[in-house]
N, C-alpha and C positions, 0 to 999 in steps of 0.2 A: 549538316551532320544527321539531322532526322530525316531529312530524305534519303540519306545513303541507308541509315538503318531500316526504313519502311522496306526501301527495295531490297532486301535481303543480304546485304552490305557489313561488312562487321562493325559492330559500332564504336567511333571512334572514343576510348579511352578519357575524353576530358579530365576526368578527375587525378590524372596522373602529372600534370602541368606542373607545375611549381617553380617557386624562385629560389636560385641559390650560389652562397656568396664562395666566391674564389679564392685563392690565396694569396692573391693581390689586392684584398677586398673588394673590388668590385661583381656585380653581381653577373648571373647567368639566367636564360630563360630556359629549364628543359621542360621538353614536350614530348609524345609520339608522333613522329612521323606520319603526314595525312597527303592520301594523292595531290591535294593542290600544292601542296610542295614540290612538284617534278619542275618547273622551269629553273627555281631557286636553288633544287639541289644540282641541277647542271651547271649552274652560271658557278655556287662554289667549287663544285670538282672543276673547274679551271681556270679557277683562280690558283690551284695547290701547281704547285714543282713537278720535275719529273720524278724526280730522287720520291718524294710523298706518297704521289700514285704508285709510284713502284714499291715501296715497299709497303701498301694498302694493297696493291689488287697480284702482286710478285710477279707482274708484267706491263709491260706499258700500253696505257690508256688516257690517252690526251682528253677525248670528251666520252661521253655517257651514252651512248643511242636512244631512242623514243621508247624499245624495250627493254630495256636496263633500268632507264629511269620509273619506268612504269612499273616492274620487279620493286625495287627500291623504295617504291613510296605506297605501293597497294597491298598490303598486311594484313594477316587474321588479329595480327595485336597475342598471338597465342605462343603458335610454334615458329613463327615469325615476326618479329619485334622490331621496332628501329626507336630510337631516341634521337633528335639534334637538338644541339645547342644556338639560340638565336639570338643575336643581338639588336634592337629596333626590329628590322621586318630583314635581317640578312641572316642566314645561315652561318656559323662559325664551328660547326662541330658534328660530326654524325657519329653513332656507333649503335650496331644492330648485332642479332644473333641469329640463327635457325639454326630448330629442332634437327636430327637426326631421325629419321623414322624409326620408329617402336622403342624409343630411349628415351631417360631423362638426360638426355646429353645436349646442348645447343655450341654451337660454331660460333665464335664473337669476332667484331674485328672494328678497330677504331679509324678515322681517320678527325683530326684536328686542322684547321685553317692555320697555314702557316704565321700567320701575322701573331696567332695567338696561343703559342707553343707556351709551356713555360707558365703556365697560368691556373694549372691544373684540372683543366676543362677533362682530358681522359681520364684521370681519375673518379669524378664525379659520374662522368657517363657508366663507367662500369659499376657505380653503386646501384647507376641507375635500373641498367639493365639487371644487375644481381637480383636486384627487390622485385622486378618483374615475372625475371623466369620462373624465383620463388614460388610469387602468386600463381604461375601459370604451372606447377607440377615439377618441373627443372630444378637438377641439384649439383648439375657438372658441368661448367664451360671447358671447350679447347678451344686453342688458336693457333696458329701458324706464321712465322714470322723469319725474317733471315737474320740471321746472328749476328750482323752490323745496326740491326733496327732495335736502339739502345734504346730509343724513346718508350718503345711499345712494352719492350722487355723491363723498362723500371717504373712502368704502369703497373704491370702486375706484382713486382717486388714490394711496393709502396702500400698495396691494398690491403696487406695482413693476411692475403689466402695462401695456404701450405700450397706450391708451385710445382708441379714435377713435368721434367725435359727432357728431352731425349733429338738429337738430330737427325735427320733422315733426309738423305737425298741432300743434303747440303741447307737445309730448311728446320728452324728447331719448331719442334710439335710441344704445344703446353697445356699443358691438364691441370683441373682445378675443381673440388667442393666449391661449391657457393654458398655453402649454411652455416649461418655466422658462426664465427669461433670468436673466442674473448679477444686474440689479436687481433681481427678483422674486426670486431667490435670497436678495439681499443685507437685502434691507424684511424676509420671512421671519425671517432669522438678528439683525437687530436687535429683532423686536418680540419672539421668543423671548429673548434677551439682557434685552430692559427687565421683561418678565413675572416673571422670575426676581429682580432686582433688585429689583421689588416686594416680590418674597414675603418677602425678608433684610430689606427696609425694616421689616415691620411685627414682624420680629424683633429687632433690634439697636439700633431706635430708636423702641418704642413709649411712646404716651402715656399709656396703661394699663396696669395690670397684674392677674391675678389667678392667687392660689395656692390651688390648689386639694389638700388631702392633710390627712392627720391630724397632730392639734397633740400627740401623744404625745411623750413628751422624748425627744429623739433620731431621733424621727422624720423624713422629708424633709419633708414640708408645713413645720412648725418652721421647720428647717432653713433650708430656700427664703425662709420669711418674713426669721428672721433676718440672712440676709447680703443678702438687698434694700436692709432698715430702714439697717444699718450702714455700704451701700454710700452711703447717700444719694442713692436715689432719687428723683429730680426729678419723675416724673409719679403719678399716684392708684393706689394700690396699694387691694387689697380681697381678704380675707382669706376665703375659699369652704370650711365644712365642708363635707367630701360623707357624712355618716352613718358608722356604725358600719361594722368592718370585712367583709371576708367571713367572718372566721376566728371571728365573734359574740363576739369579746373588744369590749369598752363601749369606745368614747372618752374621752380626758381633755379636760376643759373648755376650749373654745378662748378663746384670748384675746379681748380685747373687741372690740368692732366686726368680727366673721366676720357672714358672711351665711351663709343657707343653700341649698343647693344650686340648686334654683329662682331665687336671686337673684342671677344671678351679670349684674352689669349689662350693659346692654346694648350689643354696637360693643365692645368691651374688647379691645383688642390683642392682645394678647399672656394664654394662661393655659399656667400650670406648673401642670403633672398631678405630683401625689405621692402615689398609691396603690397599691395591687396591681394587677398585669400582670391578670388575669382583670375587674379593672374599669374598666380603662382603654377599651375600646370603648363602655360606657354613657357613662363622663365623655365622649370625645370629640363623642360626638355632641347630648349634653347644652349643651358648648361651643357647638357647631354652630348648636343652634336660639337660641343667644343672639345669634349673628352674632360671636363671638368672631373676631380677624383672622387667627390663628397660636397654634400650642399646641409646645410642649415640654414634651418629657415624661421628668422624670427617670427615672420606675418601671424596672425593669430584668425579669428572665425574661421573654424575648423570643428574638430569633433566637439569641442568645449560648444559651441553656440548653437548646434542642436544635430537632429536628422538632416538637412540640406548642405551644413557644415561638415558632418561626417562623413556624406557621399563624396565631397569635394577633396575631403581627405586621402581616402580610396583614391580618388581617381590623384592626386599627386604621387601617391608611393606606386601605383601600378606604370604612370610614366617612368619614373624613375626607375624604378626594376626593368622595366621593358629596354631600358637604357643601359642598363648596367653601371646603372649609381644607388648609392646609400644617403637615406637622407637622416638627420635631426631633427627633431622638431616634427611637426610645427609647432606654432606658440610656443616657441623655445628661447629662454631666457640665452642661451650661448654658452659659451664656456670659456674656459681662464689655463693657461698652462704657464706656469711662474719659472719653468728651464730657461736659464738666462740666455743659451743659444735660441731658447724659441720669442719670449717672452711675450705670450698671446694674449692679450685680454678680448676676444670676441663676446662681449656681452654687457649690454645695455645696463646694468646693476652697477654702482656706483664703488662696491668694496672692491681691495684689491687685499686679498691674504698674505701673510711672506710668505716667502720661497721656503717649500720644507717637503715631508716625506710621505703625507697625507692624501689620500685620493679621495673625492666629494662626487656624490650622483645626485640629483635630486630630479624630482618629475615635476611640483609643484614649482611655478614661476614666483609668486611672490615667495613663498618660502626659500628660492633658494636665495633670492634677493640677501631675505636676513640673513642666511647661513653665512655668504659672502661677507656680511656685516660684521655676525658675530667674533666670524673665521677672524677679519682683522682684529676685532675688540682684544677679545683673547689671545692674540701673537700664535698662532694655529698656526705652522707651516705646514702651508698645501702644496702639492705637487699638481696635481691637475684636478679643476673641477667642473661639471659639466649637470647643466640644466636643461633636462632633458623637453619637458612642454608636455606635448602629448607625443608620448612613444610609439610613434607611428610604425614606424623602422627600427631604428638602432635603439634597444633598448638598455635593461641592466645586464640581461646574458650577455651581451656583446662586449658592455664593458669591462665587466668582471674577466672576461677572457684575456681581455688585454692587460688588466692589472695585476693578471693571477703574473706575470713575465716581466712586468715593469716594473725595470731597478730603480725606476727613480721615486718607485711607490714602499710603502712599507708597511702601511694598514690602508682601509677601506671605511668611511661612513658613509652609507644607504639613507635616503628617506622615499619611498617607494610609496605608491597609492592603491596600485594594484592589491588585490585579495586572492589573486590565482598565483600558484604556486606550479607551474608545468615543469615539464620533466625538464626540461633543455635547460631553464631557469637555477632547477635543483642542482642539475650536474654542475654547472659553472659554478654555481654557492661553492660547492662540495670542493671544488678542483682549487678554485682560491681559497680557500681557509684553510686546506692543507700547505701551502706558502704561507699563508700569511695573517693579522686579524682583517676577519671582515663584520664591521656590526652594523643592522640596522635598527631602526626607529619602529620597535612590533607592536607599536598599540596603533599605527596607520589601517593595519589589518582589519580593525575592532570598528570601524564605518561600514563594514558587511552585514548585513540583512539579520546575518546569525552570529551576532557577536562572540558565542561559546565557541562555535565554531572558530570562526578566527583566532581565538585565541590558543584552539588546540593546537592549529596549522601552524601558529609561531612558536611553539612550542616543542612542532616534528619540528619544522626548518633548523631551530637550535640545536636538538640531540645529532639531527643527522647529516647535518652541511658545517656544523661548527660555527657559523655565524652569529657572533654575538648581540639578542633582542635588547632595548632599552625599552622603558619603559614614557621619555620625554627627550625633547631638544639637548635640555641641562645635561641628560645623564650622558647623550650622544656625544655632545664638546668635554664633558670631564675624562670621557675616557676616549677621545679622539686626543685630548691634552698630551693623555700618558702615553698613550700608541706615542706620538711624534716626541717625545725628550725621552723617552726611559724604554728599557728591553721588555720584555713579555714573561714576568715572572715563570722562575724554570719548576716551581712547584706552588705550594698553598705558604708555605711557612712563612712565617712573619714576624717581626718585632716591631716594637712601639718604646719610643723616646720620646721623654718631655722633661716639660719642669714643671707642670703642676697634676697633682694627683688625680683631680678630677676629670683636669681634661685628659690626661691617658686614659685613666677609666673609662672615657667615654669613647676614647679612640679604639682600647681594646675589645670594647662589647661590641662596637661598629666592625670591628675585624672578623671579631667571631660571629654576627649576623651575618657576613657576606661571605660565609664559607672558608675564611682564611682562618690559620690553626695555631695559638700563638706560641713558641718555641720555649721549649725548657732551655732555657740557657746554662744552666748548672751541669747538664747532662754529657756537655761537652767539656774535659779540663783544660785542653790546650787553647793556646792561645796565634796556635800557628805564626809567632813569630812577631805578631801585629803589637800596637804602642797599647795594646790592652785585653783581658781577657774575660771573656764572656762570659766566663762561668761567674765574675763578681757582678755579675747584675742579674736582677728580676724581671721577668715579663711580663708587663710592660715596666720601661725603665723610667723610676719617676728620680729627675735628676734633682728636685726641690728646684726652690725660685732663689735659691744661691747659686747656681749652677753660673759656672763662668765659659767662656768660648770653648777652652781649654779642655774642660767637662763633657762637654758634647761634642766633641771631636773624636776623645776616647772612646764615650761610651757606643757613638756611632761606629768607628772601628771595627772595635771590639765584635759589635751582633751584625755587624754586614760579613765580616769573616766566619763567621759560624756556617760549619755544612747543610743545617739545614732551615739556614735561613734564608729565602729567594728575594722577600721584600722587607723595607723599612720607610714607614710610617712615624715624618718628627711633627710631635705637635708641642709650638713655641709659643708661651704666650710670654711676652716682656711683661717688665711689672709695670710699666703705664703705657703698655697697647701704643708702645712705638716701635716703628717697624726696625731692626736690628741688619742693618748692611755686614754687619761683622759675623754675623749667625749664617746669613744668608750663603757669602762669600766660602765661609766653614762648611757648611751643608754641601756644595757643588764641588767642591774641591774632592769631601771624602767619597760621591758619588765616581768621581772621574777615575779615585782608586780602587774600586772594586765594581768596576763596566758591570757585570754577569748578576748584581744585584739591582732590583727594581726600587727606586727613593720614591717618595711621593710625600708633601708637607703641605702641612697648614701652617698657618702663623699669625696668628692674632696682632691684628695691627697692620697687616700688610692687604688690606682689604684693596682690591681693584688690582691688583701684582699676579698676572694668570702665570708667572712664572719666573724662577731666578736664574742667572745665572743669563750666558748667552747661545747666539744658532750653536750647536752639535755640542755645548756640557751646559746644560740644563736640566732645573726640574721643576717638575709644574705645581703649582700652590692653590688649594684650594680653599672655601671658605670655611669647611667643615668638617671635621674628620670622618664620618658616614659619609663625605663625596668620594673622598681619597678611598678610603676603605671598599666602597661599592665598585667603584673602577679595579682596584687591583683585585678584589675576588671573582671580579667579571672575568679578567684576562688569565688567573690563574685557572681556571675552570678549562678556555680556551685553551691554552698549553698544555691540559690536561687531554683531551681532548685530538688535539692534534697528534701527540704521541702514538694515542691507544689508537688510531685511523691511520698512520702513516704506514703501515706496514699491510694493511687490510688486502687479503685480496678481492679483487673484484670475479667477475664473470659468470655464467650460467651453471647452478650446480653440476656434479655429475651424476649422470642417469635422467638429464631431462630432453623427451622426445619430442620436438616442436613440433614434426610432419604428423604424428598418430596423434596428438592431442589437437589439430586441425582437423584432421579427417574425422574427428568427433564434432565438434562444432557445424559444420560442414553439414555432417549427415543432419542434426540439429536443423541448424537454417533452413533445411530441405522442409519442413514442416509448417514453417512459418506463410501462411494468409495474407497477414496482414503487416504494416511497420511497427510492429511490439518484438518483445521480448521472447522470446522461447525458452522453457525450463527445461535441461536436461531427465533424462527417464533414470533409473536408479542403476542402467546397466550402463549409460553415456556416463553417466560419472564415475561408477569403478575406472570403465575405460580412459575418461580422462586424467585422473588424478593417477592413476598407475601410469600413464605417459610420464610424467613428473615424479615419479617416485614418492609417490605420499602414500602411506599405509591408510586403508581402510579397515574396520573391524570387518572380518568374514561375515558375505549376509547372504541370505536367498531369497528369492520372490518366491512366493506361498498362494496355492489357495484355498488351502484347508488344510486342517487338521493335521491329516495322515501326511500330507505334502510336508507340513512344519517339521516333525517326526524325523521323515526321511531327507529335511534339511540339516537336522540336529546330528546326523549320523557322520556328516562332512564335517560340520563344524563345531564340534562340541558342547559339551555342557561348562556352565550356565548357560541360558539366552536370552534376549530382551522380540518380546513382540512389538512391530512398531506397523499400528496400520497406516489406509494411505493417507489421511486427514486427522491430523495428529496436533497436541498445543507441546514444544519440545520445552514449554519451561517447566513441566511439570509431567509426573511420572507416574499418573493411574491407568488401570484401565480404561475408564472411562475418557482419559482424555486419550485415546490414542497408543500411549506407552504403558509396557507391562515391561519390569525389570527384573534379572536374577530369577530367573523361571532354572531350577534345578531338576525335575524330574519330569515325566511323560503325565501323571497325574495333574501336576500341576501346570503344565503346557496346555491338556487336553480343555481344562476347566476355565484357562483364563482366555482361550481360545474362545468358547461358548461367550462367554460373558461378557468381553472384547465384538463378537460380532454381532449379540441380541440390544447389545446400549448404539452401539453407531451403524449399522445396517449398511447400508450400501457404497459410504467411509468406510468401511475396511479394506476394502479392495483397491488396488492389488497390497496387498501384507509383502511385510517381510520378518524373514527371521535371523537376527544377528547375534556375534555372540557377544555376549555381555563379559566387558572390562571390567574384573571386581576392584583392582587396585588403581588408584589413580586420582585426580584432582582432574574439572570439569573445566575445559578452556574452551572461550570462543573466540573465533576466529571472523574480525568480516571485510571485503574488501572491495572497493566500486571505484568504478571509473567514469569521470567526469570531466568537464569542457577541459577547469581547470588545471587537471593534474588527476592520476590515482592515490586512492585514501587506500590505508588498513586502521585496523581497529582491534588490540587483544585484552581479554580483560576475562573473567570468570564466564562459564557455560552453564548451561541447562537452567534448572529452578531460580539459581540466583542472578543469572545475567540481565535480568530487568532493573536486578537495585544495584549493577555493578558501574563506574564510571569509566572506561576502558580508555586504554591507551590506545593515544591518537598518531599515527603515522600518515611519509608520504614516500610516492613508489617514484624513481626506482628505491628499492631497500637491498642494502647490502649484508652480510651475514654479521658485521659487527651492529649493523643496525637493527636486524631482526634481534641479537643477544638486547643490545639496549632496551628495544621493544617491549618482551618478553618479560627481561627482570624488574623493568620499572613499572611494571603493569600489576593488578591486583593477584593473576594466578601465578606473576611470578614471587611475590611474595609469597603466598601458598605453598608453593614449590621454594625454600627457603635454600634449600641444598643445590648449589649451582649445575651440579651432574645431573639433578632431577628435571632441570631444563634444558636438556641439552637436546631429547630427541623432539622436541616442541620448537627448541630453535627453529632447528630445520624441517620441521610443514610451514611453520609461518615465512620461510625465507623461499622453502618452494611454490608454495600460494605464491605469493608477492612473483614470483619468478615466471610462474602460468600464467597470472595476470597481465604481464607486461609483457609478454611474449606474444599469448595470443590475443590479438586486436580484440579479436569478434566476442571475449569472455568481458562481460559487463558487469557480473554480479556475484559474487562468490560468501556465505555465509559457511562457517562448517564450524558447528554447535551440536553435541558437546564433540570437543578432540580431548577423547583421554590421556591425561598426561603422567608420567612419575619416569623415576628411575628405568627403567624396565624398555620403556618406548614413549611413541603416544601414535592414538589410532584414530580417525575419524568417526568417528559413532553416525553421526549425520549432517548432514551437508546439503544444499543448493546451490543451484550453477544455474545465470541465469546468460543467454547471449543473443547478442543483438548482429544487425548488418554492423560490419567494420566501417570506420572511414573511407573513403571510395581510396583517397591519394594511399601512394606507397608508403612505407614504414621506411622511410631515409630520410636523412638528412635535409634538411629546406628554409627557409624563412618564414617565418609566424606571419 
C-alpha cells in the first residue's frame, strides 16, 4: 500500500475496513476495493447466475475481461469508489458508485453472491457507500434497474432515503439524497438493533450445541459437557475432542460418542471452546470453516493476564470476524437459558435459578458465579443469564438489543465494569428501558481514576436512558425480586398497612425518603364497590396488634382500590415473630385481585422467605421496609420516566446544515501543522453555529476606536468590548471584558484604558452587543474515547463555584429540557418558558457535536438566557482530525 502511495497511486483508504454484523447475526468484513482484488473479483462474478449478472450489468456477461477487472478494482477511492464484502479471504458482495462529471451526483449499483441473498449484505453496502460519497463531496445516488429486479428495488425501500422513480425505455431510473434524514437514521439504528439480536439468538437459544476442550477430570471441556447433560438440554449436543494438549501431557479418553476435531458438524450453533488460550485462535477458526453460528469461549489467559494475553485476544476476535462468527467471552463464565424448550445451562457455576422473567449480564466471572447463587437463594426467576468474561465481542449493547424484543424477558439486571459510556451503548440503554426496567449496579463505575466523574456518568445514564442505578448487589436482587412477582408501579402513590404503629411509621418515612407520596385516603369517598372503603383509614393504616386476617384483607382492599394508589406496602409483624401462613395466603390472594397495583411486604418472622405465594401470584418479602420502600420508589421513578420518553421525538433539529458547518472545520484543519487541536477564529464560529441555528450576540472584529464606533452603528447600543486574551470569568477592563458600554464617551475611554493595561492582547478586539436581560449560562461539551460529555450549569463570574450538570451525547430534546432544568441556571431560570430558548442551543450544541466528527471541543460561556431568547456571548470551538473510519454502523 505504501509503495502504491510513493508512486503516485491513490492511497488506499485502510481506515475504512470495519466489521459488521448481519441480520442473521453473523458478521461481514467490509472494505474498499484494492487492485489485488481483480483475480477474486472475477472467480465471484462467476460464481453469480445469469438472471444476477443480468440484472447487475442489464446484459449478459458470463466472465469480466483483464479490462473490466482492472476498471473495477483500480479507484481514485474519490469519484470512484467500490466496497466488497469478504468472507475469510472470498469475496461475497461488491457495490461501488461513480461520480458524474461536474456533479454531486454518483451512479451506484450492487451486486450480492447468490449463496448469501437474504442476509442483508446490500443493505449494509449501501450504508457503506453513503458515508463515503458523503466524505468525498456527494449528496445524490441514482441507479438503474429493471422493474422485475425486486431485490435491488427493496434495497433502497429498506434504507429510509425518500426514493423517486420514473421508468424509461423499459428500465426504472432511481434518484436519491444521501444526507441523512431521521428515517434513514432511524432504518440504520433498527437494522443495527436486529443484527445484534441475531447474534444473542443463536447464543441463548441454540439448536445445537458443541463442546469443544479436554475430557480430563476436572477439566472445562468435562465440565461444560457435564452441566449441559444435567441442565437438560433440549437440542443435539456433540462432544468435539480437539487432540492432545500443547503442554504434550496425553489426553484421558473421552467419553463416548466425541467426534473428532475435523468433525465437528456442520451449521452447529452454538460451540464452547475449553482449551488453552494459545489454541483458541486454530479452534476458532476451525469452528469457522464448519459454519459453526456462535462460539463461547470459556478458556481464560486473555486480556485479564496481561499485554501478551491481550494481543492473543485481538488475534481470536479478528479470526472470528474475518470468519463471520461472534464470539463470548473469553474468560467467560457461560450462560443459562431456563425456557423449558431450551433448558441450557452452559456454564461452569454451580447455581441454577428457576425459570422466570428476569434477564442477568454480568462481565465479572466470579461475581456472576454468586449472582447465579444468590438468583437461586432468593427464588429470582431468570429468564436468561449470561457471564460475559472479558467482552471481547458480544457485549451489553448486543444484549440489551435482544432483550429490548424478548417476551420471555420482563426487566434487565446489569453488573458491568466498564466506565465508558459510548454512543451505541447509550442507544441500546435508551431503546430497552423504553420496553422495559432495565437497572444496573452504578457504583461499578466509581473504580475509575475520577470517581466524581463516574459518578456524574451514572447519574446522565439514569436521567437519559432510564436505567435504573443501584447503589450494591442487595439493592440489585430487591428490586430484580419486584421487577419478577409484581407490575411496575403506574405512579408514585402509596399506602402503608400494618399492625404495629412503629413499624408503619417506619414504613411510611422509608416511602417518603424514596420519593413515594403517601395517599390521603379520606379524599377519595367511594368505595368503588370493594368489601371496604378507603376513606375509613389513615395513611399509613396502623391495623393495632388486634388485627385479625379478616382486618387486613379489608383494610388491603379497600387502599389497593383507591385511584391514586399504585403501591402497597404490608408491614406484619405477629405478636411472637412467628411467621403467619394465614396473612401470607391473605396477602397474594388480595394481590391477584387488583393485578395493576404493585404489593410488596415485609413480615417479621418470616426471615429467610425471599417471597409468598407461588411462580406467576407472588409477592416478594423483604427484611425491612426501607428495602421494600427503596425498590418501589426506584421503579416508580422508572415508569415515571418511561411515560414522559415514550412519545419523545428523536432526529436532527430543523435548520441544521451538516455540509456548511464541515466546510467550516475543513477550512479549520487547513491550518493545522501539527497533530493538535486548532481553535476556530471568531468569524469560523459565527459560521459554524449559524449552520446549526444557534444565535450569536451581534459582534464585530475592531481595530480601533473609530472601527468600534462604526461597529456600534450595525449593532447597537449597549455593548461589551471584549479583547483578544481575555479571563471570561470575570468582567473588568483590565481583564479583557468591558460590559454595558452606553455611549461613544464611554466606548472611547474604555477603549484607551482596555488597550494601555494589556497591549498587544487586545488585538484582534471585538465589539458585541451587550444582552442587558438575562441569567449567565454555560454550556461545555467534549468528545472522548468513551463517549461525548456536555456539561450546563451557571456562566461567566460564577461558573468556577458552580457544580454543573453532567450529560452524555447522543442528547435528545427531552434530555437537553432535563439537562437544563436540573441544572443550577435552570433553577435560575425558575419560569419553565424562561428556558425554553436555552433548551434549544444546548440540544443544538449537542446536535453539531455529534454530527460533526472533526468538532472536539465546544465551551460557550456566558449564553445569555431568559424569556426573550438566549444568545452566545462567547464561545470556543476547538477541532481536531476526525476518526479516519466512516461514521456507520460497525463493531467496536
Amino acid at each position: 500500500m505504501a509503495e502504491a502511495a510513493a508512486s503516485g497511486a491513490p492511497e488506499y483508504p485502510a481506515s475504512w475496513e470495519a466489521d459488521v454484523a448481519l441480520r442473521d447475526g453473523h458478521t461481514v468484513r467490509v472494505r474498499p476495493i484494492h487492485p489485488t482484488d481483480a483475480e477474486e473479483l472475477g472467480a465471484f462474478h462467476q460464481r453469480q447466475s445469469a438472471e444476477s449478472i443480468y440484472f447487475r450489468f442489464l446484459s449478459p456477461r458470463p466472465t469480466l475481461s483483464d479490462k473490466e477487472l482492472a476498471r473495477f478494482t483500480q479507484l481514485d477511492y474519490e469519484d470512484r469508489m467500490a466496497f466488497v464484502g469478504v468472507l475469510g479471504d472470498k469475496i461475497i458482495a461488491v457495490a461501488r458508485y461513480e461520480r458524474y462529471d461536474g456533479t454531486d451526483t454518483a451512479e451506484v449499483a450492487f451486486l450480492v453472491d447468490d449463496d448469501h441473498n437474504g442476509r442483508g449484505l446490500a443493505t449494509v453496502m449501501l450504508e457503506y457507500l453513503a458515508a463515503a460519497a458523503r466524505h468525498n463531496g456527494l449528496h445524490r445516488f441514482s441507479a438503474s434497474t429493471l422493474p422485475n429486479n425486486r431485490k435491488m428495488l427493496s434495497v433502497f425501500a429498506r434504507a429510509g432515503f425518500d426514493v423517486s422513480s420514473r421508468i424509461e425505455d423499459g428500465v426504472v431510473a432511481l434518484s436519491f439524497a444521501i444526507d441523512p434524514t431521521d428515517e434513514s437514521t432511524a432504518a440504520a439504528d433498527r437494522r443495527e438493533r436486529q443484527a445484534e439480536a441475531a447474534t444473542v439468538q443463536r447464543l441463548l437459544r441454540p439448536e445445537s450445541v458443541a463442546v469443544l476442550g479436554s475430557w480430563a477430570p476436572g477439566g472445562l471441556g468435562a465440565a461444560a459437557v457435564e452441566a449441559i447433560v444435567w441442565g437438560g438440554y433440549r437440542g443435539e449436543l456433540c462432544m468435539v475432542r480437539t487432540g492432545a494438549a500443547a503442554t504434550g501431557q496425553a489426553e484421558s479418553d473421552p467419553p463416548q460418542g466425541v467426534a473428532a476435531l475435523d468433525e465437528i458438524p456442520r451449521g452447529t450453533d452454538l460451540a464452547i471452546v475449553a482449551v488453552e488460550a494459545e489454541r483458541v485462535p486454530a479452534i476458532v477458526e476451525r469452528c469457522a470453516d464448519a459454519g459453526v453460528g456462535a462460539i463461547l469461549i470459556h478458556s481464560a489467559g486473555f486480556a485479564e493476564s496481561g499485554p501478551q494475553g491481550a494481543a492473543l485476544q485481538d488475534r481470536v476476535v479478528e479470526v472470528a470476524r474475518r470468519n463471520g462468527v461472534r464470539v463470548l467471552g473469553p474468560n467467560c463464565l457461560g450462560l443459562v437459558n431456563t425456557d423449558p424448550d431450551v433448558s441450557l445451562h452452559a456454564t461452569v457455576a454451580t447455581g441454577w435459578p428457576p425459570s422466570g422473567h428476569v434477564a442477568v449480564f454480568a462481565e465479572s466471572g466470579t461475581l456472576a458465579a454468586a449472582i447465579l447463587d444468590e438468583a437461586q437463594r432468593r427464588e429470582l426467576g431468570v429468564s436468561t443469564f449470561v457471564a460475559a468474561g472479558n467482552p471481547a465481542d458480544v457485549g451489553v449493547a448486543d444484549m440489551l438489543s435482544y432483550w429490548t424484543d424478548d417476551a420471555a424477558s420482563d426487566a434487565v439486571l446489569l453488573y458491568m465494569r466498564s466506565s465508558g459510556l459510548p454512543a451505541r451503548l447509550v442507544r441500546a440503554a435508551r431503546a430497552a428501558a423504553l420496553r422495559k426496567p432495565v437497572a444496573t449496579l452504578g457504583s461499578v463505575f466509581l473504580g475509575a481514576s475520577d470517581s466524581q466523574q463516574a459518578l456524574r456518568r451514572v447519574e446522565a445514564l439514569t436521567r437519559q436512558t432510564g436505567v435504573i442505578s443501584v447503589g450494591s448487589l442487595e439493592q440489585l436482587f430487591d428490586l430484580g425480586r419486584l421487577m419478577a412477582d409484581q407490575p411496575v408501579p403506574a405512579g408514585a402513590g402509596v399506602a402503608v398497612v400494618g399492625n404495629s404503629d412503629g413499624a408503619v411509621a417506619m414504613a411510611a418515612d422509608a416511602c417518603a425518603g424514596s420519593g413515594l407520596q403517601l395517599v390521603d385516603l379520606a379524599a377519595d369517598g367511594s368505595n368503588g364497590g370493594g368489601p371496604g372503603n378507603a376513606a375509613d383509614y389513615q395513611n399509613p393504616v396502623n391495623l393495632t396488634f388486634k388485627a385479625r386476617t379478616s382486618d387486613f384483607v379489608a383494610a388491603l382492599d379497600a387502599v389497593a382500590q383507591h385511584p391514586e394508589v399504585h403501591s402497597v406496602l404490608l408491614v406484619h409483624t405477629p405478636p411472637r415473630m412467628k411467621r403467619s401462613q394465614e396473612i401470607a395466603d391473605a396477602v397474594v390472594a388480595v394481590s391477584q385481585r387488583h393485578p395493576d397495583v404493585t404489593f410488596a411486604a415485609t413480615m417479621l418472622g418470616a426471615a429467610g422467605t425471599p417471597r409468598i405465594g407461588d411462580d406467576g401470584n407472588s409477592v416478594p418479602v423483604y427484611s425491612f421496609p426501607e428495602h421494600a420502600a427503596l425498590a418501589l420508589g426506584r421503579l416508580a421513578r422508572y415508569r415515571q420516566w418511561s411515560e414522559s420518553n415514550r412519545e419523545v421525538p428523536t432526529g436532527t433539529p430543523l435548520g441544521c446544515d451538516i455540509d456548511a458547518a464541515r466546510e467550516v472545520t475543513a477550512v479549520a484543519l487547513a491550518r493545522q501543522d501539527r497533530d493538535e487541536s486548532v481553535q476556530l477564529t471568531l468569524e469560523e464560529q459565527e459560521r459554524l453555529l449559524s449552520a446549526f441555528a444557534v444565535p450569536i450576540a451581534a459582534r464585530d472584529v475592531v481595530a480601533d476606536a473609530d472601527a468600534a464606533m462604526a461597529a456600534v452603528e450595525r449593532i447597537g447600543w449597549p455593548v461589551a468590548i471584549k479583547a483578544h486574551r481575555r479571563d471570561r470569568r470575570t468582567r473588568t477592563a483590565a481583564s479583557g471584558v468591558a460590559v454595558d458600554l452606553a455611549d461613544e464617551a464611554d466606548l472611547r475611554a474604555t477603549w484607551e484604558r482596555m488597550e494601555s493595561v494589556l497591549g498587544a492582547d487586545m488585538h484582534p478586539a471585538a465589539v458585541q452587543r451587550y444582552i442587558e436581560r438575562g441569567v449567565d449560562a454555560s454550556v461545555v461539551l467534549r468528545r472522548t474515547p468513551g463517549g461525548g460529555t456536555i456539561e450546563v450549569g451557571l456562566g461567566g463570574p460564577v461558573a468556577a463555584l458552580d457544580d454543573r450538570q453532567f450529560g452524555l451525547l447522543p442528547l435528545s430534546l427531552h434530555d437537553a429540557q432535563s439537562l437544563v432544568s436540573s441544572s443550577s441556571v435552570g433553577r435560575a431560570l425558575s419560569d419553565p418558558l424562561d428556558r425554553v430558548a436555552l433548551v434549544g442551543v444546548v440540544q443544538r450544541l449537542a446536535e453539531l457535536m455529534e454530527q460533526v466528527e472533526e468538532i472536539c471541543f465546544i465551551e460557550a460561556d456566558p449564553v445569555i438566557a431568559s424569556v426573550d431568547g438566549a444568545w452566545v456571548a462567547d464561545v470556543t470551538v476547538e477541532v481536531c482530525p476526525p476518526e479516519k473510519s466512516l461514521p456507520v454502523r460497525k463493531l467496536d
